[in-house]
MARVOKOL-780233 format. One record per residue (C-alpha): y, z, x. Coordinates in steps of 0.1 Angstrom, whole numbers, plus 5000, padded with zeros to 4 digits. Layout:
N
YZX/...
END
This chain:
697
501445684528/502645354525/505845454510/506545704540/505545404566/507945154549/510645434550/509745514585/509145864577/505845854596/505045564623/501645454644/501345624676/498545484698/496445754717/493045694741/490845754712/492845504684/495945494664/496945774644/500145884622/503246094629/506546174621/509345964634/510846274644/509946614650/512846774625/511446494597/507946664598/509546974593/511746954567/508346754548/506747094552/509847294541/510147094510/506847154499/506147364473/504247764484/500747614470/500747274482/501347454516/498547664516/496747384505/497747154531/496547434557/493447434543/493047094544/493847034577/491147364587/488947184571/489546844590/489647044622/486747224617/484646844611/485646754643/488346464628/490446504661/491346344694/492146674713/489646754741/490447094746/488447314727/490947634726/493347464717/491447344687/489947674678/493847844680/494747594657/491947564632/492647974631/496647914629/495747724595/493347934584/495848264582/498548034569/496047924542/495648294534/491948234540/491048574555/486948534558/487248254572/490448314596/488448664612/485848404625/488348174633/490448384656/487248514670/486148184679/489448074694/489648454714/486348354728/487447984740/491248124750/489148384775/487048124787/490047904797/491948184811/494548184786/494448564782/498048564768/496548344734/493148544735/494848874730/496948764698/494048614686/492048954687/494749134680/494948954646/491348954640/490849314641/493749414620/491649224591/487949304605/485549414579/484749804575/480849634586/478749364593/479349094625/481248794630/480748574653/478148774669/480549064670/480349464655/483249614657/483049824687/481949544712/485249314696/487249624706/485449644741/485449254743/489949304733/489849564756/489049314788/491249074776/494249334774/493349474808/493049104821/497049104811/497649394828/497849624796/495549874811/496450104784/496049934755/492349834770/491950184773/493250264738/490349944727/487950094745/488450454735/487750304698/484750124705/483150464722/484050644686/481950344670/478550384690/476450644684/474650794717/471950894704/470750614685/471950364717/472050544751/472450214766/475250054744/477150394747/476550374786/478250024790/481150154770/482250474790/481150184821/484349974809/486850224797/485850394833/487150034851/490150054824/490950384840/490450334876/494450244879/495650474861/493950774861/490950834883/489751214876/489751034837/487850714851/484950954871/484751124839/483250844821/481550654850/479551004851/479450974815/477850634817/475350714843/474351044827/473250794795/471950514811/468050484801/467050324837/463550334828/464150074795/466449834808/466449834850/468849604855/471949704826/471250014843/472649874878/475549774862/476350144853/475350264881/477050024904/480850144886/480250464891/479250414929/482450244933/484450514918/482850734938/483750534973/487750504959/487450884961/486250874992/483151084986/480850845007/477951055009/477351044977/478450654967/476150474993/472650634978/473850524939/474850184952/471450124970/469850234941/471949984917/470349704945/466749824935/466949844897/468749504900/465549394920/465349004906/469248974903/469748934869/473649044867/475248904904/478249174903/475649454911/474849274944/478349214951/479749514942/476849694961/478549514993/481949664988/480649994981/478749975017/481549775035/483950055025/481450385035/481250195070/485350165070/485350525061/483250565089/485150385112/482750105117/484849905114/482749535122/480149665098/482549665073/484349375081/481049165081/479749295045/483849295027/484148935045/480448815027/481848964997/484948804996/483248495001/480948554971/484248674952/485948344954/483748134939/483448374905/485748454879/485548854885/488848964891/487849304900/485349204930/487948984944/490449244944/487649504958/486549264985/490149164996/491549475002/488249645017/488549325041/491949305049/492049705049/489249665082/491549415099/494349535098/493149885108/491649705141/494549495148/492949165134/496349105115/496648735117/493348705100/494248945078/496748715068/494648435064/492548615040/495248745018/496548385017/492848275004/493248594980/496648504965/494948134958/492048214942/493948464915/496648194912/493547964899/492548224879/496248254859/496648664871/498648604901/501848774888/499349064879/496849124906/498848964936/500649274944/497349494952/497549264986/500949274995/500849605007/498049475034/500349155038/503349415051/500949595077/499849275090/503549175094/504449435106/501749455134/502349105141/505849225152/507548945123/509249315105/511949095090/508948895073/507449205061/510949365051/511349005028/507749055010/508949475002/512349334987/511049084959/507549324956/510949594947/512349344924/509549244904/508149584899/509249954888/508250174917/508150444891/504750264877/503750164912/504350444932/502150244963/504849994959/507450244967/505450414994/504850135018/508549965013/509850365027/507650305058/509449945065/512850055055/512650405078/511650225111/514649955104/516850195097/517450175061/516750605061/519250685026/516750395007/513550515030/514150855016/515150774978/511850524974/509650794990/510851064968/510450794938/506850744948/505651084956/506951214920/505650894902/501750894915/498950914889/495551054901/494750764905/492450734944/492850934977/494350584988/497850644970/498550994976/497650915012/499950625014/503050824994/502151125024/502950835050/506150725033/507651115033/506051095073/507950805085/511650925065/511151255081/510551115116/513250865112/515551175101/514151385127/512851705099/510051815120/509352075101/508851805069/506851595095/504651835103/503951935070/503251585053/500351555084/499251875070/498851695041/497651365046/494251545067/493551825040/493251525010/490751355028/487551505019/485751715049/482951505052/485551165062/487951335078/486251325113/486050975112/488450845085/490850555101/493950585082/494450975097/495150825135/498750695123/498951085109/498251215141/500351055160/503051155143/502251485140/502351495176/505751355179/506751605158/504851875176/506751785209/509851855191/508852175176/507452315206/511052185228/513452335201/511252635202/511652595240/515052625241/515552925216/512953125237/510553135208/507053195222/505153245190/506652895178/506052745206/502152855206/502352735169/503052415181/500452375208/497552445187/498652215161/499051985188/495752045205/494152025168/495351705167/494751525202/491451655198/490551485168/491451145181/489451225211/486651315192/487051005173/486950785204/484250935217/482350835180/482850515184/482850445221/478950625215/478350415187/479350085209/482149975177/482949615189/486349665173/487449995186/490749875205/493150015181/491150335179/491150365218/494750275221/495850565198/493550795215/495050735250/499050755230/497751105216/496551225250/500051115261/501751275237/499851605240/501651625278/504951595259/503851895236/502652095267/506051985287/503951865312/505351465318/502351285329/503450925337/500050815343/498950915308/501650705294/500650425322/497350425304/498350445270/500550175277/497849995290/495849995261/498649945237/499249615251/495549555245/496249545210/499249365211/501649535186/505349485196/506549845181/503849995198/504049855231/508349965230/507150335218/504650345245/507150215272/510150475258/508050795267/506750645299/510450585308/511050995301/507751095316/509050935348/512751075345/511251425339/508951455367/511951355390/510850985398/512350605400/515350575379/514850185385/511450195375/512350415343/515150135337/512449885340/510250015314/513350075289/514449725291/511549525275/511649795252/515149825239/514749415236/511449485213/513249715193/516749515187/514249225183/512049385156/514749565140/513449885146/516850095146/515250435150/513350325181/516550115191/518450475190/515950715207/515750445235/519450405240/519850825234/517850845269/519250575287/522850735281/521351075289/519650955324/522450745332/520650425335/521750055336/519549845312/519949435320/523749525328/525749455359/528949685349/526450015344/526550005307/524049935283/524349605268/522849495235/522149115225/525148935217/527149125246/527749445220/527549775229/525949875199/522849845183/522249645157/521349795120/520749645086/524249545068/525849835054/523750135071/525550255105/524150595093/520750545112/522350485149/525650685146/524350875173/523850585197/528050485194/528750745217/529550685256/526450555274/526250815303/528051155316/531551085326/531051365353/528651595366/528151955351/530352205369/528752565379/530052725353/529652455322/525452475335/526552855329/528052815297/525552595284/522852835291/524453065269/525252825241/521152755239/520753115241/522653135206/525553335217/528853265196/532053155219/533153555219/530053685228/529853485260/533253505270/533253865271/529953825296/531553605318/534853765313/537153475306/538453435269/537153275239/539752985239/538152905279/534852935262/535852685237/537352425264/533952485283/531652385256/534152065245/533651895279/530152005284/529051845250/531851525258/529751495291/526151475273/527251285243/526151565223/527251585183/526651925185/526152285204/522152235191/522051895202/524052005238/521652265242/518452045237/519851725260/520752005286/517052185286/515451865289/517251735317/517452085336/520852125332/521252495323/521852805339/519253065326/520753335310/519253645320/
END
């Protein structure tokens, strides 16, 4: 020693607890260790183990200690006394949330554990179920469930009911993200071995997982009786997660329900309860459930607020860049409710870049909704299809949310056919007993009456009565399930049952589009309550199909101007390129001036066009042709048309009206120049709806 201190190999430093000894430089102390000889290493490791282990240090961090004391042991070769070790420094990484360090430490202890005995209080199977949380706590759901799986081969049923229970409990929770038929297999499992009778309140803890499973799946009826039973065997509150999970189980039967302050007040007490405990899995139950109720009743700014608080609390716990996404998804829909879409279209773009939509299909799902209503349709389309081919059984939430993403593409791309069929869909997952009442189906019906209307006009035009009855039940199906929906909830006095109202009063709207009946007053109403709620996209939809109702039924072309142009300024300020399009289609069809002086319609900025994300015209190519008809329909273009809807080739009607094919052709050129028509289809729709055509007889 004093040789190395007159050499300056090692020199005082002075620390808060005393004065202690240490190379001069960092590359000295290594190339001390390097020169020593393969036994006086592993004898130095001992050594300092040893000195470690006696408490002769300054360092007040008590993981970091045990990860080192372990460190020295393996490098001393000291392999009973390194298991323990790394044990003991698992235990202390978990506790200070350094899940990274606990899992190498388990990792390494169980490669050497002993074929029996314990360490550390340890058996084998609960170091594999305690590796197991640690790994899923990473995100390594897999290799928790590959722990876990282990640890279930180690425990005999028989001989432990309970022990065996608490096993198929946690490889159940392993499973619930990535395969839920595999997860209610062994939260079944669990509760079909749970003695209830020895031990009432390990038995709550069993039965409280598989009640939550139970509610992901949406099978309420049978969720809510096991979760009130958890709350009774837990009678004196020995384990705090059964009360609290017990509140999410209830909070989400009532959402199910459409009860929607119910739910709010029991998610929001839970999230409460959920922030001040380490539980990673309440806190992401409870803030989901509770932004899930406010953003379904248009609460979105405190919806907000609470995923703010959410993305906090798992930052202080060190799984942010693991559990933060589950919220982000509600974080969009309050965005986008909020009318800030360029916000939400930010949080979908890094969400895309951090994570493989191919592994999180939900990812992919809600990005296709934002990027369809901007106009981004190609993308829309290509994450959709990515989504619906990716998703695990993993909840009826996902496959209800991938069903919405294919909705939306095919609305933006106006497939009505695909429309209708993904609303198929989206009500026949949700079990029977929810489907009255669940609230995520309203945004299904709506569009399955847009799509209806279309259906029934094409089939309008083509003279198809059977398709056009087709479309009027479905139609009729669907208004009257958000009618009986209102009517729940009006009769149950819901204090939070604007958004429910509003959509009610837009599907009794649309219903008159289906039935080609414009009711303005309908849409007056709907409109009405729409603005109740206060969403921007809503409010511009709303005012668009008041605008036609009035054009149809012959009235105000001011007052149809007026309602279009607050709309078209929602939709060019939102972003929203497909309503942007569909407002602008009409206007150029009706003829109408929109905040213009020279008759045109005029977009911000003084263009003509509207505006679209960089590098995708593709979504409002139909809106860059000329904003109204040059010149009335002449007799015999009405005449023409007629026959063009009727499906008759240029020959076919020249020789009825006796002029020649080349005539026919110059007749149809200017009739679909006049209506800005792409298309003889397209021509023949624009004309039907606004009574242009000469019936053929």
């Amino acid at each position: 020693m004093h040789e190395a201190l007159d050499a300056q190999v090692l020199v005082p430093v002075r620390h808060d607890t005393g004065e202690r000894f240490e190379p001069r430089h960092a590359l000295l102390g290594e190339a001390i260790v390097d020169d020593l000889l393969p036994g006086e290493r592993t004898a130095l490791h001992s050594r300092i183990a040893d000195l470690l282990a006696a408490g002769l240090d300054d360092d007040d961090d008590p993981a970091h200690t045990a990860g080192e004391i372990a460190h020295h042991r393996w490098a001393a070769h000291q392999t009973k006394l390194a298991v323990p070790a790394s044990v003991r420094a698992a235990v202390a990484a978990s506790d200070a949330r350094a899940y990274a360090e606990a899992d190498a430490h388990w990792t390494r202890a169980l490669e050497a554990w002993p074929p029996e005995g314990e360490i550390e209080g340890f058996d084998h199977p609960a170091a594999l179920l305690r590796a197991g949380e640690v790994a899923a706590n990473l995100g390594h759901r897999g290799r928790g469930v590959d722990l876990a799986t282990q640890a279930i081969a180690g425990i005999d049923p028989q001989a432990d009911p309970m022990r065996a229970a608490l096993a198929h409990r946690q490889l159940g929770l392993h499973l619930n993200t990535l395969d839920s038929r595999a997860a209610s297999f062994h939260t079944a499992q669990a509760a079909r071995l749970v003695p209830a009778v020895d031990a009432p309140p390990v038995a709550a803890r069993v039965l409280v997982v598989r009640a939550a499973d139970l509610g992901w799946r949406l099978q309420l009826g049978r969720a809510e009786p096991i979760a009130r039973r958890a709350l009774e065997l837990d009678a004196r509150h020995e384990f705090p997660e059964v009360e609290q999970v017990v509140l999410g189980v209830l909070g989400w039967c009532h959402l199910g329900r459409s009860e929607h302050a119910a739910a709010i007040e029991l998610l929001t007490r839970l999230f409460e309860l959920a922030e001040q405990v380490d539980e990673r899995r309440i806190l992401v139950y409870a803030g989901h459930g509770v932004c899930a109720g406010l953003n379904s009743t248009g609460l979105w700014s405190q919806a907000l607020e609470y995923q703010d608080r959410y993305e906090a609390r798992i930052a202080e716990l060190g799984i942010g860049r693991l559990w933060g996404w589950w919220m982000h998804d509600a974080r969009v829909v309050a965005l986008l409710g909020l009318g800030r879409w360029r916000e939400a279209e930010s949080v979908m773009e890094a969400m895309l870049a951090e994570h493989d939509v191919a592994e999180q299909p939900w990812i992919g799902a809600v990005a296709a909704v934002v990027w369809a209503r901007r106009g981004r349709v190609e993308e829309a389309g290509g994450l959709a299809a990515i989504a619906d081919a990716n998703q695990a059984p993993v909840d009826l939430v996902t496959p209800v949310g991938c069903l919405s993403a294919r909705a939306e593409v095919a609305l933006a791309q106006g497939q009505w056919t695909e429309l209708r069929e993904a609303v198929a869909k989206a009500f026949a997952t949700v079990p029977a007993p929810v489907r009255t009442t669940y609230p995520d189906l309203r945004a299904f019906a709506l569009l399955g009456l847009q799509a209806e209307a279309e259906l029934a006009f094409e089939a309008r035009v083509r003279r198809d009565a059977e398709a056009e009855a087709e479309a009027l039940g479905i139609a009729r199906e669907l208004a009257a399930w958000m009618r009986n929906l209102a009517r729940r909830v009006t009769e149950a006095r819901e204090p939070l049952a604007a958004t429910t109202l509003a959509d009610a009063a837009v599907a009794g709207a649309l219903l008159t589009r289906v039935e080609h009946r414009p009711d303005p007053d309908a849409w007056r109403t709907a409109l009405e309550r729409c603005e109740a709620v206060g969403n921007p996209y809503d409010i511009a939809r709303a005012r668009h199909w008041l605008a036609e109702a009035i054009l149809e039924r012959s009235g105000s072309r001011s007052e149809a101007a007026a309602e279009l142009t607050p709309a078209l300024a929602t939709a060019v300020e939102l972003g929203a390129s497909i309503l942007e399009r569909d407002i602008r289609d009409l206007a150029r069809r009706a003829r109408l001036e929109l905040g213009a002086t020279d008759g045109a319609v005029v977009f911000p900025g003084g263009s003509d066009q509207p505006s679209a994300p960089p590098g995708d015209r593709a979504a409002v190519e139909r809106s860059a042709e000329p904003h109204r008809l040059v010149e009335p329909l002449t007799p015999r273009e009405r005449e023409v048309l007629g026959y063009v809807a009727a499906g008759w080739t240029n020959r076919r009607i020249g020789e009825a009206l006796f002029i020649s094919d080349k005539t026919v052709e110059f007749h149809v050129s200017n009739v679909m120049g006049k209506l800005g028509a792409a298309n003889r289809a397209e021509a023949a729709l624009i004309g039907d709806r606004l009574g242009l055509m000469t019936p053929v007889e």
